[in-house]
N, C-alpha and C positions, 0 to 999 in steps of 0.2 A: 439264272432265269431260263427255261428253255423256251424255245425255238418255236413259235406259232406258226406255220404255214398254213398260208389259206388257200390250200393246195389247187393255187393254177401254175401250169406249164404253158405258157404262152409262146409262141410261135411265131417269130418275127424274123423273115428275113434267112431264114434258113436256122436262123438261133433261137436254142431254148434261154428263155431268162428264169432264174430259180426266186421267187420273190418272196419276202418275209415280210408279217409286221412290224417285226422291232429291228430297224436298219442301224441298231448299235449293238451290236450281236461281236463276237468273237470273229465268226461266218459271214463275212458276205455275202450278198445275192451274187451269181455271176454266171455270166453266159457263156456259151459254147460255142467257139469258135468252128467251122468245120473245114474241113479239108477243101482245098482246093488250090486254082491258081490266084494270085493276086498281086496286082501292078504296085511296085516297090519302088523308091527312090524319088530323085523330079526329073525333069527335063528342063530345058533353057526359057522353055516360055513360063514355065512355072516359077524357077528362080528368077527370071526377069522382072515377073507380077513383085516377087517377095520383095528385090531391092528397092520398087519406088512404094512399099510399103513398110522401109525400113531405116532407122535414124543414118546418120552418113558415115559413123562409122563403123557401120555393117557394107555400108554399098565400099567404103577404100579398104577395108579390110578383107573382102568379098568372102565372108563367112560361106553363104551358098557354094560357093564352087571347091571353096578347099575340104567344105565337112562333110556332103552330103555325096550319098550313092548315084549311079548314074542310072535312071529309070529302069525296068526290066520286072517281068514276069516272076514270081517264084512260086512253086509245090510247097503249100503250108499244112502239116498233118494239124489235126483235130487235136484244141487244147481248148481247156475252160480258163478265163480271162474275170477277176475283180470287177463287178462292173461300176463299181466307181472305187478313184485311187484311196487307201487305208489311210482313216480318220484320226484323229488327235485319241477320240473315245476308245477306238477299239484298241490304239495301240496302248492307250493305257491298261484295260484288261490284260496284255501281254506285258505288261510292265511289273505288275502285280500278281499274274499268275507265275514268272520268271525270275524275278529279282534284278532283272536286264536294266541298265543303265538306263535313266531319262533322256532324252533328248536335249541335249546339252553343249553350250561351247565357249571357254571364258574367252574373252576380249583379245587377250595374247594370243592365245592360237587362230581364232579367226582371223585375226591381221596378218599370222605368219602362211597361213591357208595362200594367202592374196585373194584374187575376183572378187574382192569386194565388195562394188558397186554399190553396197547402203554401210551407213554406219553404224558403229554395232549399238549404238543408242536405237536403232531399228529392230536389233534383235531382240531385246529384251522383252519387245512384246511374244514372244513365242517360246523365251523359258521355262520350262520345268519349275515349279516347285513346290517339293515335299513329296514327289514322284506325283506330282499332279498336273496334266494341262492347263496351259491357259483358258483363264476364265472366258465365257460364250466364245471357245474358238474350238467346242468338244464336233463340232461335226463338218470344220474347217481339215483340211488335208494335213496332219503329221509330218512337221517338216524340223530340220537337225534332226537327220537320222543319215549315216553312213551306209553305204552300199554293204557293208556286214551288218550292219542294224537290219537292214534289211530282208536280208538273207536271214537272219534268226527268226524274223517274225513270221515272213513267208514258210521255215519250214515249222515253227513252232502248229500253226496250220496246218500242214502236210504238204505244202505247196514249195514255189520259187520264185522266186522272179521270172518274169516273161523275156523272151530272147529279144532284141533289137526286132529283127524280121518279124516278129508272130504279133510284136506291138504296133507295128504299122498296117499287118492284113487287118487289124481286128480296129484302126482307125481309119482305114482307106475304105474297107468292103471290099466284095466281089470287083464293083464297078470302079476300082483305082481309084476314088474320088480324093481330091486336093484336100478337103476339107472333110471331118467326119461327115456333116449332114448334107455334102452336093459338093459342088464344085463351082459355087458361088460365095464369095466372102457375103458372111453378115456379122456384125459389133456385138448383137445381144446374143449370139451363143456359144462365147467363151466368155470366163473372167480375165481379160488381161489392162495393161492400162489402167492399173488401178492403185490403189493404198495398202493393200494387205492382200490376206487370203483372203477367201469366203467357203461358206457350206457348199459343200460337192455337190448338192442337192440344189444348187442356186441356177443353172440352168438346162432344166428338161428338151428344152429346145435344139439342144447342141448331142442330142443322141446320136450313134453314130448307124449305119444300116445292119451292121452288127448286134447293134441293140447295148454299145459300152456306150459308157458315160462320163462327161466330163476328161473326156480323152486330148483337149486343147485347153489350154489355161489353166487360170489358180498353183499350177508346182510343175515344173522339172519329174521325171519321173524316173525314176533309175533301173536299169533294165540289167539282165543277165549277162549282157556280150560286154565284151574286152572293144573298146573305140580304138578302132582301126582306119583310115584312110592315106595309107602308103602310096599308093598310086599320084594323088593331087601332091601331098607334103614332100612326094620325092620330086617333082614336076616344079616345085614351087622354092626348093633347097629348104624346106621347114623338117627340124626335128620330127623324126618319129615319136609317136606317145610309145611308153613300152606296156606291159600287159595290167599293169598298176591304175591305169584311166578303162573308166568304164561308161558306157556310152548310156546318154540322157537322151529322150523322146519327151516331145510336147512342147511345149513355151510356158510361161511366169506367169503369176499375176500381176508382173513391171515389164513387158514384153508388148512392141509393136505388133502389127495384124503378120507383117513379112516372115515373123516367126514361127505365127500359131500357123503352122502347118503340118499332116503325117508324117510328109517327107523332111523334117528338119530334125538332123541330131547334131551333137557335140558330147565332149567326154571332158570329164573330170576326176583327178583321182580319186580311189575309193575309198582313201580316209575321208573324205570333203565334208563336212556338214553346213547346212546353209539355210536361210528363209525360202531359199527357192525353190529348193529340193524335197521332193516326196516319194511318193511309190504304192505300185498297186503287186500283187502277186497272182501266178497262173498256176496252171496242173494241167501234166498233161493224162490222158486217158486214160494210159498205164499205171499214172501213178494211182489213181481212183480206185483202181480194181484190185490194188493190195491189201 
C-alpha cells in the first residue's frame, strides 16, 4: 500500500515530525533530532527521587548508583529518531518481506536466559504464531526480539539502532528534563504498573519536547552501545559486563515511577529475548543522503 502523506512538516521544538496517515506502514513517522548540547545522565537528587519511588529491592540493591552515568553535558550531531518504538504490525511486514525468524522463545531457554521476573505462562501471550502477531496486540510495541533482531530490522529500513547518548538527548530535550514532558512526575503519561503492553499510541500526553513518543513505559528499548559502567562495578568489586551486554533505555510496562526515567539504563545480553524488551531505530543524516 503506499504512503499517503498529508504533506505537513510540523515544527516542534526545533523538530521536524514526518507524519502519515496509515501509522502501520513499513516507515515510521520520525523526527529529527538536532544537533546540540544536552544534559546526560542523573544526579543525587534525581536518583534520590527514583529510590523512594522504587520497590526495596532497587533502594538495597541501589540499582541507580551502580548503572547509571554521572550527569554531564554532551555534543549530540543531528540524527532522525522512530517516533514511536517498532509495533508488533510493522515488524510483521519485516517478517514477511524477509523470512526473519518470529519473535519467539520456548520455555527452556527463557528459564536458562534467568531475569525472569514473570512466568513464562505470561509469555504466551506475546507468541508468534504462523509468523503472525498476537491477536489486538498488532500496534502494541514488538517485544522477543534480540538485540540482532533488532539490528536486522533497523537496517532492513536503512537505519540502526540509536546509540545510548542520542536516546536520552531525544528523551531529555535541550532543557535536560527528568522526564520526557518536564520535570514533574505525572502516572498518566507513561504505561507502567500495569498487566501487559498497550498501543504506543495510548499516551499522547507523554510526548517528549523533541516531539518522540512513548519514550517511558510499555518496553525496555534496546539501543546500539555495548553497557558499560566500569567505574561504579570496579568501585563496588562487581563483575564487569564484557561487550556481549548491550545497554536498555526506558522502563516496562511492570516498572515503578523510579524507573521511568531518561536517565535510567541497564544492560542485558544480546541474545536476551523478553516481554519487556522492545526497540525503536535512528539514522543518522549521512546515512539519508545515500
Amino acid at each position: 500500500m503506499p504512503i499517503n502523506f498529508f504533506a505537513t512538516l510540523s515544527l516542534l521544538s526545533g523538530i521536524i515530525i514526518l507524519a502519515t496517515e496509515n501509522i502501520t506502514t513499513t516507515r515510521a513517522p520520525q523526527v529529527l533530532i538536532t544537533e546540540g548540547e544536552y544534559l546526560l545522565g542523573s544526579n543525587s537528587k534525581e536518583r534520590d527521587w527514583a529510590y523512594q519511588n522504587s520497590p526495596e529491592l532497587v533502594r538495597q540493591q541501589r540499582w541507580y548508583d551502580l548503572w547509571e552515568h554521572p550527569q554531564e553535558s554532551q555534543k549530540i550531531s543531528s540524527f532522525w529518531l522512530d517516533h514511536y518504538p517498532v509495533t508488533q504490525k510493522q515488524y510483521a511486514l519485516f517478517v514477511k518481506a524477509t523470512g526473519h525468524r518470529a519473535p519467539y522463545i520456548s520455555a527452556q531457554d527463557y528459564h536458562q536466559q534467568g531475569f525472569l521476573v514473570h512466568d513464562y505462562s505470561a509469555v504466551n501471550h506475546y507468541l508468534w504464531r504462523n509468523k503472525q502477531p498476537p491477536a489486538k496486540r498488532g500496534n502494541h510495541p514488538v517485544v522477543l526480539v534480540s538485540w540482532s533482531d533488532a539490528q536486522s530490522y533497523c537496517k532492513w529500513k536503512g537505519m540502526r539502532l540509536p546509540r545510548e547518548n542520542e536516546w536520552e538527548a531525544a528523551c531529555r530535550g535541550t532543557q535536560g528534563h527528568q522526564f520526557p514532558w518536564g520535570s514533574q512526575w505525572s502516572a498518566l503519561n507513561s504505561h507502567h504498573q500495569a498487566e501487559g503492553t498497550a498501543s504506543v499510541y495510548s499516551h499522547p500526553e507523554g510526548v517528549s519536547s523533541n516531539g518522540a513518543m512513548d519514550m517511558l513505559g510499555n518496553v525496555f528499548e534496546w539501543t546500539e552501545s555495548t553497557f558499560k559502567d566500569e567505574k561504579n562495578q570496579q568501585e563496588k568489586g562487581i563483575k564487569i559486563q564484557d561487550s556481549s551486554h548491550k545497554t536498555l533505555k526506558s522502563c516496562s510496562w511492570d516498572d515503578a515511577p523510579g524507573t521511568c526515567r531518561c536517565g535510567f539504563r541497564h544492560g542485558r545480553a544480546a541474545q536476551s529475548r523478553h516481554i519487556l524488551i522492545g526497540f525503536r531505530c535512528a539514522k543518522t543524516i549521512e546515512q539519508e543522503k545515500k
